[in-house]
py3Dmol code that shows the C-alpha trace and the ligand (Angstrom):
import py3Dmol

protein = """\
ATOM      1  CA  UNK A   1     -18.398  21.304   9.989  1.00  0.00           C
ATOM      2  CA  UNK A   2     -20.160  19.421   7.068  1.00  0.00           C
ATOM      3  CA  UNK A   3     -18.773  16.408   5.100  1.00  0.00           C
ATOM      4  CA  UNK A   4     -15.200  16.031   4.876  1.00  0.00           C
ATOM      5  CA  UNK A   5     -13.787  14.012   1.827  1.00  0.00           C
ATOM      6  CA  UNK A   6     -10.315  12.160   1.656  1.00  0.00           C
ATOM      7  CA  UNK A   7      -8.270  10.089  -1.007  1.00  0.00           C
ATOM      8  CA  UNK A   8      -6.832   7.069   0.048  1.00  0.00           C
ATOM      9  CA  UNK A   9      -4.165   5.705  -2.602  1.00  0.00           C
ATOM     10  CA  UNK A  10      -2.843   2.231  -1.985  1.00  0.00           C
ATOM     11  CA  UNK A  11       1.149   2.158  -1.516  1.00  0.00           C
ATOM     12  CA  UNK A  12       3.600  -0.204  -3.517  1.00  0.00           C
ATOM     13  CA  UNK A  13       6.740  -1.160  -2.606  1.00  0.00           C
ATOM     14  CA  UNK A  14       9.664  -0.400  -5.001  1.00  0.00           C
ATOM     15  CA  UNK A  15      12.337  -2.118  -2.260  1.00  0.00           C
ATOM     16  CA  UNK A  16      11.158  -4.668   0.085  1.00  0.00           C
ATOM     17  CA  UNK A  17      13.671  -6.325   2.433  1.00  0.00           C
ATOM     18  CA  UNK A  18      12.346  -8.508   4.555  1.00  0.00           C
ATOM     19  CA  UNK A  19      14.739  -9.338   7.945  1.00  0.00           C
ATOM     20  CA  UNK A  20      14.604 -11.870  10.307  1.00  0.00           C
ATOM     21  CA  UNK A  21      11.941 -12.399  12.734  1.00  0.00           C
ATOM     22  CA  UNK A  22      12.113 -10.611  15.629  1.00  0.00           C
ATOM     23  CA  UNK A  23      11.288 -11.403  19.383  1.00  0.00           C
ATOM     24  CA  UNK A  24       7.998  -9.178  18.581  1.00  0.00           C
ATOM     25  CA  UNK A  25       7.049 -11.098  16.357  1.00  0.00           C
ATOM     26  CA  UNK A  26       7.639  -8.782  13.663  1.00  0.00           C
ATOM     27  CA  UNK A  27      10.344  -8.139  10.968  1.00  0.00           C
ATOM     28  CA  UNK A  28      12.846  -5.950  10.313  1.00  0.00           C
ATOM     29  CA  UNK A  29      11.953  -4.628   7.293  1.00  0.00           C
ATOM     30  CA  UNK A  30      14.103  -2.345   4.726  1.00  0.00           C
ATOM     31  CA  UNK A  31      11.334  -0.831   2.330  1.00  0.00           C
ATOM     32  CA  UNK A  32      11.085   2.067  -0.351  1.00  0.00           C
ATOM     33  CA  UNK A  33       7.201   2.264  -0.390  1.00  0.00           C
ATOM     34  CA  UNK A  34       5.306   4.649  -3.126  1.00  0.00           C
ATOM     35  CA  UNK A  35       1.794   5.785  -3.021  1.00  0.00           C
ATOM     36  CA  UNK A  36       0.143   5.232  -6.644  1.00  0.00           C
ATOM     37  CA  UNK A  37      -3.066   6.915  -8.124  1.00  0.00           C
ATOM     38  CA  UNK A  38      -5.011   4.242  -7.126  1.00  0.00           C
ATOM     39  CA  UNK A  39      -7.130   5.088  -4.773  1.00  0.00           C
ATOM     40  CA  UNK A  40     -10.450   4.300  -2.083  1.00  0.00           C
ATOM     41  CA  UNK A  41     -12.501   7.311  -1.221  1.00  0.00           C
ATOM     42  CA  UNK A  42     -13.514   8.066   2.351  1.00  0.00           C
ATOM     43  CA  UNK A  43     -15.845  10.516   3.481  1.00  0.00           C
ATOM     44  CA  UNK A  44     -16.728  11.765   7.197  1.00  0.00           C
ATOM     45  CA  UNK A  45     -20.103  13.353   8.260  1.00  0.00           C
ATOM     46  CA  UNK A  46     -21.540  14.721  11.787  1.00  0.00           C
ATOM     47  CA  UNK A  47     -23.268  11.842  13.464  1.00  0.00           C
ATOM     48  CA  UNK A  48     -23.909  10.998  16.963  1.00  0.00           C
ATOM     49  CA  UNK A  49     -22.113   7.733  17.030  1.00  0.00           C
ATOM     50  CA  UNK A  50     -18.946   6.303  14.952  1.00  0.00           C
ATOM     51  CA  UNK A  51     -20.625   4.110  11.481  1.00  0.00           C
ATOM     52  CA  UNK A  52     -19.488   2.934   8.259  1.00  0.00           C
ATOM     53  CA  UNK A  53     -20.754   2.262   5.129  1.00  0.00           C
ATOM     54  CA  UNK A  54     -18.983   0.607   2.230  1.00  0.00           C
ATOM     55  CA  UNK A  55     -19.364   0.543  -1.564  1.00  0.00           C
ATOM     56  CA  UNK A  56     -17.370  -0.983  -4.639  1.00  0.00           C
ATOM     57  CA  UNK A  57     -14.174  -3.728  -4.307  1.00  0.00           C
ATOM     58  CA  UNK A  58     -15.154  -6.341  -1.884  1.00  0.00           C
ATOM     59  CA  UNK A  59     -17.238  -3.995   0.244  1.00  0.00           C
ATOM     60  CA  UNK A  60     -19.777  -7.523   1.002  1.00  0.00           C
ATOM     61  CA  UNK A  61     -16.580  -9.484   2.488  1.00  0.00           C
ATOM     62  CA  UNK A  62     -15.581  -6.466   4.869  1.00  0.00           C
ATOM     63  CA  UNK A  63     -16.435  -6.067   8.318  1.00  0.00           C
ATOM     64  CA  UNK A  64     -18.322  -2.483   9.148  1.00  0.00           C
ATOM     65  CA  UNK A  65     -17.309  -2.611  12.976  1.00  0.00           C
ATOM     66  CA  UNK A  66     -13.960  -2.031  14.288  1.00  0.00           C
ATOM     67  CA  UNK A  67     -12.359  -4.796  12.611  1.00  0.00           C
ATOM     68  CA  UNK A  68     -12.679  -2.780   9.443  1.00  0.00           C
ATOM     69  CA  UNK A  69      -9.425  -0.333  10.012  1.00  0.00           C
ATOM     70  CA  UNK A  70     -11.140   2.735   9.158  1.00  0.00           C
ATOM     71  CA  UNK A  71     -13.690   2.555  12.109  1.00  0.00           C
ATOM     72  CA  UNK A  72     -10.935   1.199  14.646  1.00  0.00           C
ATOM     73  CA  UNK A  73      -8.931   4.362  13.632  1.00  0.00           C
ATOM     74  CA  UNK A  74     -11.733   6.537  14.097  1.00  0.00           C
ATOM     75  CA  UNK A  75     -12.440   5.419  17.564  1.00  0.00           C
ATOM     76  CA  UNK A  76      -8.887   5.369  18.470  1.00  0.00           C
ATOM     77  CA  UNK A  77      -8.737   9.290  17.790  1.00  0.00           C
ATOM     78  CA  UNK A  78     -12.457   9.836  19.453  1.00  0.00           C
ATOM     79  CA  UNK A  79     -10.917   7.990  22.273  1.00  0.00           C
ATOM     80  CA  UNK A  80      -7.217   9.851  22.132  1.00  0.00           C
ATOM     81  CA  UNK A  81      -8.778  12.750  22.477  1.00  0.00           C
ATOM     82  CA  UNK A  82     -11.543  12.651  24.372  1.00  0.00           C
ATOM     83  CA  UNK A  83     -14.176  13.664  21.783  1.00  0.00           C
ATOM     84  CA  UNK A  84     -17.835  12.637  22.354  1.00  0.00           C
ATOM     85  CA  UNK A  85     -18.696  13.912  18.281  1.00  0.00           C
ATOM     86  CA  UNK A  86     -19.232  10.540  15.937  1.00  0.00           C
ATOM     87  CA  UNK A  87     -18.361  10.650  12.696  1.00  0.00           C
ATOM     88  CA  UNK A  88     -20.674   8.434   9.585  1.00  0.00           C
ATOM     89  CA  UNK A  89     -17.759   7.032   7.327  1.00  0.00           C
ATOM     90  CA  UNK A  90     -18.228   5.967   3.773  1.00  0.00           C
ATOM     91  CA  UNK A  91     -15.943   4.007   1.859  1.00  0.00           C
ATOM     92  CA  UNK A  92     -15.705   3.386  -1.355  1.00  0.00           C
ATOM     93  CA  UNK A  93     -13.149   0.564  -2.230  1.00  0.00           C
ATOM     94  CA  UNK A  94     -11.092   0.345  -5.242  1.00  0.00           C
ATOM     95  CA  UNK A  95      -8.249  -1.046  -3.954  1.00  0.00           C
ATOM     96  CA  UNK A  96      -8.438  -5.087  -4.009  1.00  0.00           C
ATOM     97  CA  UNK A  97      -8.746  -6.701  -0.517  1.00  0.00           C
ATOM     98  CA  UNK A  98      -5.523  -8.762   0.984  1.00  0.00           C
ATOM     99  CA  UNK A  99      -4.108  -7.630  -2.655  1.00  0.00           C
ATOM    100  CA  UNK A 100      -0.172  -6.138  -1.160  1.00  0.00           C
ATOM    101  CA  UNK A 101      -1.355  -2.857  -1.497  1.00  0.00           C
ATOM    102  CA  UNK A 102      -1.970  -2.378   1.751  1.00  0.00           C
ATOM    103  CA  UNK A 103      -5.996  -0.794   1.489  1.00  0.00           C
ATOM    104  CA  UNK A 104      -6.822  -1.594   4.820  1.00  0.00           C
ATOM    105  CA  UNK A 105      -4.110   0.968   6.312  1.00  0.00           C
ATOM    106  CA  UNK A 106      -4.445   3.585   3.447  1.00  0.00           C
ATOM    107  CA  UNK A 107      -8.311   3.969   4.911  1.00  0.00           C
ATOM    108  CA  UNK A 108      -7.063   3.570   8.190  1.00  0.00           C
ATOM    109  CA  UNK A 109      -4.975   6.576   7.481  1.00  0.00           C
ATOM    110  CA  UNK A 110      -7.742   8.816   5.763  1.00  0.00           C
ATOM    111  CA  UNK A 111     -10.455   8.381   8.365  1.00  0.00           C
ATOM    112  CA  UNK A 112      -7.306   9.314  11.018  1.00  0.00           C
ATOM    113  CA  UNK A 113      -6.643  12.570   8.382  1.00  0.00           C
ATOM    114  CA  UNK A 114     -11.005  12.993   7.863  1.00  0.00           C
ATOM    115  CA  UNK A 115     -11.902  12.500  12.036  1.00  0.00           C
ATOM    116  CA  UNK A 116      -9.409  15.082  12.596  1.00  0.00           C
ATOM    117  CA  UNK A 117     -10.136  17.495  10.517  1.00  0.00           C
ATOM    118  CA  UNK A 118     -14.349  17.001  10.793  1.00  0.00           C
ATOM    119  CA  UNK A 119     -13.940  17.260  14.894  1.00  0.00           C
ATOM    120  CA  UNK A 120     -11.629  19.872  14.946  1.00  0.00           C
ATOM    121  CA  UNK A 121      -8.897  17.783  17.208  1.00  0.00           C
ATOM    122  CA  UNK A 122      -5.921  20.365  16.776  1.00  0.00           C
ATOM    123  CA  UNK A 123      -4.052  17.403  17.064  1.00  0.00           C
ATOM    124  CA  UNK A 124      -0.164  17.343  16.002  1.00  0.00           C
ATOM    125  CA  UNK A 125       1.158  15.905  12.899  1.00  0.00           C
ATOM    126  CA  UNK A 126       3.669  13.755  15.524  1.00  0.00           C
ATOM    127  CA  UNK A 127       0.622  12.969  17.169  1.00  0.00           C
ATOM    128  CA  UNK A 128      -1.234  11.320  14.275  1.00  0.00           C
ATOM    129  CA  UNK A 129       2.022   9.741  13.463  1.00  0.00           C
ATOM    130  CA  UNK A 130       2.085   7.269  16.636  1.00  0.00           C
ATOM    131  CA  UNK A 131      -1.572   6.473  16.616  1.00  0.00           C
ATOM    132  CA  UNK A 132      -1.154   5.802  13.154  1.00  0.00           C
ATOM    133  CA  UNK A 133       1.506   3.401  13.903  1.00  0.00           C
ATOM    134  CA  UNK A 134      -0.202   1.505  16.653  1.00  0.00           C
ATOM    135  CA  UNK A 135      -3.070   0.833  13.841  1.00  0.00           C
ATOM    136  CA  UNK A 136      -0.554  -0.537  11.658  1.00  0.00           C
ATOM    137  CA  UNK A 137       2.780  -0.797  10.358  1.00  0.00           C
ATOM    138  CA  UNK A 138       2.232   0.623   6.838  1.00  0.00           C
ATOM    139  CA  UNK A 139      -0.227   3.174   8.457  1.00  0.00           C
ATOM    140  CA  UNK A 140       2.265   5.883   9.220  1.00  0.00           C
ATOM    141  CA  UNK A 141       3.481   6.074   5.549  1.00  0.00           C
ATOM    142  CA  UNK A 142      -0.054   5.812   4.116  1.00  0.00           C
ATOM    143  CA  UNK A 143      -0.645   9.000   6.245  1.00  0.00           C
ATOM    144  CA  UNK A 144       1.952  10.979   4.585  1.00  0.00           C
ATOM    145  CA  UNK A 145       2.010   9.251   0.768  1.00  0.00           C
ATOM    146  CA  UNK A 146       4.662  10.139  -1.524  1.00  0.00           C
ATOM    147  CA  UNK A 147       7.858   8.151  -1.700  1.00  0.00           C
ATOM    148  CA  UNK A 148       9.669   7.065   1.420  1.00  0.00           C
ATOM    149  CA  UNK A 149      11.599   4.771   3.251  1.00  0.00           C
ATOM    150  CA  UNK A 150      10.473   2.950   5.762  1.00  0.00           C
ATOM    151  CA  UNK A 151      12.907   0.675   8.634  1.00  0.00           C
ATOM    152  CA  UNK A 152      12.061  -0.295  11.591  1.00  0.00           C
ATOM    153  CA  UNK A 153       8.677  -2.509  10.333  1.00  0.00           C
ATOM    154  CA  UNK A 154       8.285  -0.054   8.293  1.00  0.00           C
ATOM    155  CA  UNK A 155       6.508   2.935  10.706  1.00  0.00           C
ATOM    156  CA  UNK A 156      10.233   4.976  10.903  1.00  0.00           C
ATOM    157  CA  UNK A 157       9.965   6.647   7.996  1.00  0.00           C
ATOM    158  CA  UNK A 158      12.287   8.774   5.765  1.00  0.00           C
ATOM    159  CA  UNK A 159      10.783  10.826   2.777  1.00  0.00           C
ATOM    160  CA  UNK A 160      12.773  10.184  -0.107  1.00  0.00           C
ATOM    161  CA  UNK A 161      14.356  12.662  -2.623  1.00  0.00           C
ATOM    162  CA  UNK A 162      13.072  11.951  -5.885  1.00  0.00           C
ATOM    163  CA  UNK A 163      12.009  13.690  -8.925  1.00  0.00           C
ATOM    164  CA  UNK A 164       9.465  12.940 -11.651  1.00  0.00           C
ATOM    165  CA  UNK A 165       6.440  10.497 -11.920  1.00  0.00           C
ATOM    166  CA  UNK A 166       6.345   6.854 -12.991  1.00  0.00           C
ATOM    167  CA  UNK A 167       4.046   5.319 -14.649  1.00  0.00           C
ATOM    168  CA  UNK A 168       2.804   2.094 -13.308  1.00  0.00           C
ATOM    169  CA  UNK A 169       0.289  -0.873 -14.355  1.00  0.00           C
ATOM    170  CA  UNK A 170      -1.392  -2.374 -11.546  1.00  0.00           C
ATOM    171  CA  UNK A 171      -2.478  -6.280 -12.425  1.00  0.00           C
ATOM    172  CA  UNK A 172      -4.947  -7.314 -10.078  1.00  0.00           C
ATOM    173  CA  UNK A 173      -5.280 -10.762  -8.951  1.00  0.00           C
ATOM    174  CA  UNK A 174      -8.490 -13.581  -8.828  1.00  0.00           C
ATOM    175  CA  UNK A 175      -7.184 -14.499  -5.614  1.00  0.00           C
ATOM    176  CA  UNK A 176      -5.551 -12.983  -2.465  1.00  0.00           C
ATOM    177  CA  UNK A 177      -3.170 -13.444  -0.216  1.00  0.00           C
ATOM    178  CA  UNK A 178      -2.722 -13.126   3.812  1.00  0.00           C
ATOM    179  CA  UNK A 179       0.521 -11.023   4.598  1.00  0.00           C
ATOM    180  CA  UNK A 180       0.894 -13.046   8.077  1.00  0.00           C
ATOM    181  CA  UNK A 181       0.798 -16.391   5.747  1.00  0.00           C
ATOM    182  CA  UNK A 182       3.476 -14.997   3.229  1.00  0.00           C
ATOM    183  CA  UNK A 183       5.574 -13.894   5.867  1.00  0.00           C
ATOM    184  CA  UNK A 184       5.167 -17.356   7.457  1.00  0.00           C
ATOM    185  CA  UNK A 185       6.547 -18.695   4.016  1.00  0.00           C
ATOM    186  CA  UNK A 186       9.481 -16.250   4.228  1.00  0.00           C
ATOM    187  CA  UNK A 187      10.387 -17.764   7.026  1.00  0.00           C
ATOM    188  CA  UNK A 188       9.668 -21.271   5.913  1.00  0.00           C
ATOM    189  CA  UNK A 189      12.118 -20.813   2.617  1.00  0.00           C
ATOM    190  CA  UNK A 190      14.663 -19.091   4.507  1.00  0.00           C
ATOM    191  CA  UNK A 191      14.900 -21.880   7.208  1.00  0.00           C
ATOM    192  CA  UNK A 192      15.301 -24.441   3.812  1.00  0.00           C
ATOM    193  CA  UNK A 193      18.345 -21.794   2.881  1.00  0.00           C
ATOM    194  CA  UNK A 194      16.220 -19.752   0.154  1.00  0.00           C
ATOM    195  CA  UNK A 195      16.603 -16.229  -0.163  1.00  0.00           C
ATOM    196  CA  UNK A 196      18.259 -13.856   2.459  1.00  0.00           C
ATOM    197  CA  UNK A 197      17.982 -10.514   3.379  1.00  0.00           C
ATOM    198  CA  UNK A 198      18.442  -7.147   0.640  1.00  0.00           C
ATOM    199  CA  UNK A 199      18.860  -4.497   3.388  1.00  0.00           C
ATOM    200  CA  UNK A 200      20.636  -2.191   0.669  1.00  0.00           C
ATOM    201  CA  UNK A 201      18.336   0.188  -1.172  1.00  0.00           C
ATOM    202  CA  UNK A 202      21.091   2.383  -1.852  1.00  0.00           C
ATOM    203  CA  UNK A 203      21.040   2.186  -5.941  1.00  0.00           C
ATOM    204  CA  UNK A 204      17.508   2.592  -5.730  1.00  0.00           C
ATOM    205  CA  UNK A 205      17.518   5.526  -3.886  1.00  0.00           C
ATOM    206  CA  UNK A 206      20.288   6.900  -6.230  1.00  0.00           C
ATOM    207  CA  UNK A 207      17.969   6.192  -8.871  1.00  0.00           C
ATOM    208  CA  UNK A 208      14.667   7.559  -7.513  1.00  0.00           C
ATOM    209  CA  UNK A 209      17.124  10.858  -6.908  1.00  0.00           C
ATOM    210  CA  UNK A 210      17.210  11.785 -10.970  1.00  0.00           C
ATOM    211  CA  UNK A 211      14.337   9.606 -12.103  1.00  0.00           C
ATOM    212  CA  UNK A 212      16.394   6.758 -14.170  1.00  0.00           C
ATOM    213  CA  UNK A 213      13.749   5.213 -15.279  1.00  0.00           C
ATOM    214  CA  UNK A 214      16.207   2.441 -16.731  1.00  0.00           C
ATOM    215  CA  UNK A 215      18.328   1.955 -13.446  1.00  0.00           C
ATOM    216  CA  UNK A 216      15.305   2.301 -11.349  1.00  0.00           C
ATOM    217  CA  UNK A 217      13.844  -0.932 -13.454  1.00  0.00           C
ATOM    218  CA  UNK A 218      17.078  -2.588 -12.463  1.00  0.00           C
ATOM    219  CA  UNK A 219      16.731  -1.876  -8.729  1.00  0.00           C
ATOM    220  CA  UNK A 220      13.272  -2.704  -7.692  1.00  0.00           C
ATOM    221  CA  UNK A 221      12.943  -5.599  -5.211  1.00  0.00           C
ATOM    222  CA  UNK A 222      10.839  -7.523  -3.110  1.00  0.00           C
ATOM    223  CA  UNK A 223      12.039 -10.173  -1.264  1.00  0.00           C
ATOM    224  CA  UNK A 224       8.585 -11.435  -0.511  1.00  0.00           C
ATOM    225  CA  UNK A 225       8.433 -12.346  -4.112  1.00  0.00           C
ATOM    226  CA  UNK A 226       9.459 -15.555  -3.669  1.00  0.00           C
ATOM    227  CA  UNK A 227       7.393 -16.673  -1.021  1.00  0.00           C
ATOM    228  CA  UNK A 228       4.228 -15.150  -3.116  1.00  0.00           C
ATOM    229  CA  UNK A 229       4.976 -17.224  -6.049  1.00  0.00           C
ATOM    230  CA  UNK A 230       5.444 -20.285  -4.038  1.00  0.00           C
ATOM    231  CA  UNK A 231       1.912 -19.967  -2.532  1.00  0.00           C
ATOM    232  CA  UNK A 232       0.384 -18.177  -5.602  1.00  0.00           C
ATOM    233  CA  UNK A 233       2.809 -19.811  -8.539  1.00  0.00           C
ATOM    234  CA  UNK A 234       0.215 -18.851 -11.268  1.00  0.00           C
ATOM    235  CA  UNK A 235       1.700 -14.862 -10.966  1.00  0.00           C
ATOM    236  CA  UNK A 236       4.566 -16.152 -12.739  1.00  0.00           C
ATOM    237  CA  UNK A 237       2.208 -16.186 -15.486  1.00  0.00           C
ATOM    238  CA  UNK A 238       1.022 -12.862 -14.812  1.00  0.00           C
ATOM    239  CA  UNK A 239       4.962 -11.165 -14.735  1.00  0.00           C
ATOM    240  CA  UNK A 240       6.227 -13.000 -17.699  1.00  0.00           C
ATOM    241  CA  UNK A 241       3.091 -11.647 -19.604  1.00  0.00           C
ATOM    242  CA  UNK A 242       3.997  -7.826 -18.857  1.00  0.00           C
ATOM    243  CA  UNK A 243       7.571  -8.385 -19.313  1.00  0.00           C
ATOM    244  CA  UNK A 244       6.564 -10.065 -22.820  1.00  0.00           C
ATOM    245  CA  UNK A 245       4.451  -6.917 -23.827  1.00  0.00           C
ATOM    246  CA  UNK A 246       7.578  -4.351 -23.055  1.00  0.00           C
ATOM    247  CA  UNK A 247       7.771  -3.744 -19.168  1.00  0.00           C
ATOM    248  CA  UNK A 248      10.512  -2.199 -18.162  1.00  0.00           C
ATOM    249  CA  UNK A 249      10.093  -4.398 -14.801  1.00  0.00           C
ATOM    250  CA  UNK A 250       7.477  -6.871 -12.869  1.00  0.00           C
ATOM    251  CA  UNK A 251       7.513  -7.493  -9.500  1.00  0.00           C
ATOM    252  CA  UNK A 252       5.132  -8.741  -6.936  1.00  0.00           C
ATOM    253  CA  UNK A 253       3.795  -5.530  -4.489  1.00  0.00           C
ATOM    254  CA  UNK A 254       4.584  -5.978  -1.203  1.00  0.00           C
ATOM    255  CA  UNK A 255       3.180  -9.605  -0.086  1.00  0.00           C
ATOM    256  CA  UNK A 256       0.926 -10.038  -2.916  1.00  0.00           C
ATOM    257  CA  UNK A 257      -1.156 -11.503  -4.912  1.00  0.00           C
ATOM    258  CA  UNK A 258      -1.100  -7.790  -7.018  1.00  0.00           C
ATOM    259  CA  UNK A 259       1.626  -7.580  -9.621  1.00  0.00           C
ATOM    260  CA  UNK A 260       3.222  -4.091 -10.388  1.00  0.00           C
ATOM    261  CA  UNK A 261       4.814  -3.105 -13.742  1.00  0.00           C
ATOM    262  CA  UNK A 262       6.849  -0.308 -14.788  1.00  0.00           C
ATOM    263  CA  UNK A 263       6.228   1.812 -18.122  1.00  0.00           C
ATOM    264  CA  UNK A 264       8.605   4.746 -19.269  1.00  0.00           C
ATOM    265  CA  UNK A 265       5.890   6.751 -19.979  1.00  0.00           C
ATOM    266  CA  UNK A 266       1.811   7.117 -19.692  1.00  0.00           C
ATOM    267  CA  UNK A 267       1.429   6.033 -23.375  1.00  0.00           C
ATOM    268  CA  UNK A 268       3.496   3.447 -22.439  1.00  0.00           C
ATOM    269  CA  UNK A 269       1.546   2.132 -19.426  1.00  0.00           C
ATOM    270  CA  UNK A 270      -1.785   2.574 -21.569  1.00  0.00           C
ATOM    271  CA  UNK A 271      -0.772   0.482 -24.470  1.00  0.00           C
ATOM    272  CA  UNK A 272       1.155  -2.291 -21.282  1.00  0.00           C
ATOM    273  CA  UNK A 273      -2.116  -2.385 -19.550  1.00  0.00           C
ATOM    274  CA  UNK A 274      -4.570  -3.006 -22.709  1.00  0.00           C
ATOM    275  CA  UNK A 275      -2.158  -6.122 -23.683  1.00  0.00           C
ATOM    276  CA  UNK A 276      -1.990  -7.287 -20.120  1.00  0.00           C
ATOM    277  CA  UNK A 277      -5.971  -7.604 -20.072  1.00  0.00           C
ATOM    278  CA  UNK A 278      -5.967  -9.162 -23.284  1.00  0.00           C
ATOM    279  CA  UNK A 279      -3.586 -11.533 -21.978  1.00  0.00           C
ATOM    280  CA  UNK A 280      -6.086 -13.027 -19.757  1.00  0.00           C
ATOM    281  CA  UNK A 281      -3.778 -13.404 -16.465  1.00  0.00           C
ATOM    282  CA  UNK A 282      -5.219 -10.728 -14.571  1.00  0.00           C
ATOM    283  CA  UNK A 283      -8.493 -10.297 -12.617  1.00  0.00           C
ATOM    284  CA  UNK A 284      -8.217  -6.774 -13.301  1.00  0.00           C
ATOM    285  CA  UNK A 285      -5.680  -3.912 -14.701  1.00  0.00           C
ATOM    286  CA  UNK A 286      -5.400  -0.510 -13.654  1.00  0.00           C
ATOM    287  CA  UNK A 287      -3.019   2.596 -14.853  1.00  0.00           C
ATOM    288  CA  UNK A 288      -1.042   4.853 -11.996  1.00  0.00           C
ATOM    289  CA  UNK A 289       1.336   6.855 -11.470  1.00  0.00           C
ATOM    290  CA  UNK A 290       2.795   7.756  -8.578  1.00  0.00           C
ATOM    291  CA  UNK A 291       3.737   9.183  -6.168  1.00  0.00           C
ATOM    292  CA  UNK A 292       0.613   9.840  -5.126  1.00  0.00           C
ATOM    293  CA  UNK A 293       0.309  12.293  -2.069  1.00  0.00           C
ATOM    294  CA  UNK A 294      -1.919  11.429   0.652  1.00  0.00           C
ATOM    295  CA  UNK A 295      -3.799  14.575   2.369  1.00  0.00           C
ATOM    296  CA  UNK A 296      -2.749  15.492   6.108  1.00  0.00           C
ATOM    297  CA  UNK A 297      -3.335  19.195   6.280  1.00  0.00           C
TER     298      UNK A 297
END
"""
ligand_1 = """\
31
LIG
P -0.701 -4.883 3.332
O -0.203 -4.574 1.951
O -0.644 -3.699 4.272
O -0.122 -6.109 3.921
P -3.101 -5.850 2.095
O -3.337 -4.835 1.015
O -2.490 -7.134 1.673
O -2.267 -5.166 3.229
P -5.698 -5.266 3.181
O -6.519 -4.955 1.980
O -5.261 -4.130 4.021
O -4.446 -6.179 2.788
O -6.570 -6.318 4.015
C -6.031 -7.195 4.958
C -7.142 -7.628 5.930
O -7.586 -6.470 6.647
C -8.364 -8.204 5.232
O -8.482 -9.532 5.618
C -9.537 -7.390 5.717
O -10.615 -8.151 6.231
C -8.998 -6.508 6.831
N -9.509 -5.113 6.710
C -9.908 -4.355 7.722
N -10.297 -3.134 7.296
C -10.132 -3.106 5.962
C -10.375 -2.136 4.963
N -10.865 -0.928 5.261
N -10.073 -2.449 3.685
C -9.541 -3.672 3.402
N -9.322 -4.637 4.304
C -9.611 -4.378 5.585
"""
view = py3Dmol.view(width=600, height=400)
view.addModel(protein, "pdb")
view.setStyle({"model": 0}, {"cartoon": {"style": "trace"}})
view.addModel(ligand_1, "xyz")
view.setStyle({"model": 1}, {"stick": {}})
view.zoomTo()
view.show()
């Protein structure tokens, strides 16, 4: 087997409830996640021992040992399975760091999907599935892409019936955020009696099912919006400046600092994202639809 070459899109969420805390420590989450065309590359070649290399979007701030995701799934499979093959990774990072769009797990997920397939596992797709979810809780639906809904916190997964693509703008931020710290501040606002839990995605769903671009606008939610704005309250800049040049809707992705758009069509998110650089409240601004598939066969 030579090189083997996966995409890794990042994931946003178009319906994030956020439960309480659990005794786990974790939440209960309610969440309608979406892979979008933005993507890291990973690719996998024969080597003796398990090695990463990383280019592009804060590739200097990463670690290249097994606290980067990638290499601690790769030597979870190896170890799974009993292989003694290696694998060298390279990365190349596009999505932003501790951005909300969840780029750690999406290259978790690919080397899972590239180690696999370069060493020949035979595993199962169930298999994958639970190592995937002891990497990570968005790791499971990062292995499969598409649109889904994810309970539990947020490994159960559901694909969701949906037709069409949407067109999103992806505002990238000049600072990040820690998803343990925002979900501290959930926590923190709810105990001070702000914000509860949206557990309903229903009229999304309903949406998603005929592509309503209009109703779908309505419906998106995040209720880790809040606490992102109170740690980060310059986004508020960021969202009123989309919704000013003709978004259909702005909301923070997942626990931030990114901010997601929606356009009716890909003129539409062309024309969005050009104003929304000029604008000046964004580090960066990409174009994507999605879903974007991830690649597990
Ligand atoms: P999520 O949306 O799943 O909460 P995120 O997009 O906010 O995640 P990540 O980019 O996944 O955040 O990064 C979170 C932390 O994970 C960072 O502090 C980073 O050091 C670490 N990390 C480990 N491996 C990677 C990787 N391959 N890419 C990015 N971050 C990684």
């Amino acid at each position: 087997m030579t090189a083997v070459h996966v995409t890794a899109p990042a994931k946003i969420n178009l319906h994030l409830g956020v439960g309480p805390l659990r005794e786990d420590g974790y939440h209960d989450l309610t969440t309608v996640f979406e892979s979008v065309a933005l993507h890291d590359d990973l690719t996998a070649e024969p080597a003796d021992d398990i090695s990463l290399v990383i280019h592009g979007e804060g590739a200097h701030d990463l670690p290249t040992d097994r606290r980067n995701l990638a290499v601690l799934a790769a030597t979870e499979l190896a170890a799974y399975t009993g292989t003694r093959a290696g694998a060298r990774l390279t990365l190349t990072k596009r999505i932003p760091v501790a951005g909300g769009l969840a780029g750690g797990s999406t290259d978790a997920a690919a080397a899972l999907i590239a180690c696999n397939r370069l060493w020949n596992t035979g595993l199962t797709t169930g298999e994958l599935d639970k190592l995937a979810a002891a990497l990570g809780s968005d790791v499971p639906f990062c292995l499969h892409g598409g649109t889904a809904l994810g309970t539990g916190r947020g490994e159960q997964l559901t694909p969701v019936l949906t037709t069409g693509r949407r067109h999103w703008v992806i505002a990238i931020a000049d600072t990040e955020l820690s998803t343990p710290v925002v979900y501290r501040e959930v926590d923190r606002l709810r105990a001070a009696g702000h914000g509860h839990y949206h557990d309903d995605p229903a009229p999304l769903l309903a949406a998603l099912r005929v592509n309503d671009t209009d109703a779908i606008a309505r419906h998106l939610h995040n209720d880790m919006q809040h606490a992102a704005l109170s740690l980060r309250p310059q986004l508020t800049d960021t969202l009123e400046a989309g919704l000013a040049h003709g978004a259909l809707a702005a909301l923070v992705s997942g626990s931030g600092p990114t901010c997601v758009f929606l356009a009716r069509t890909e003129e539409h998110a062309t024309t969005l994202a050009e104003r929304l650089r000029a604008s000046g409240t964004a580090r960066a601004v990409h174009t994507g639809s999605g879903p974007a598939g991830a690649d597990l066969t």
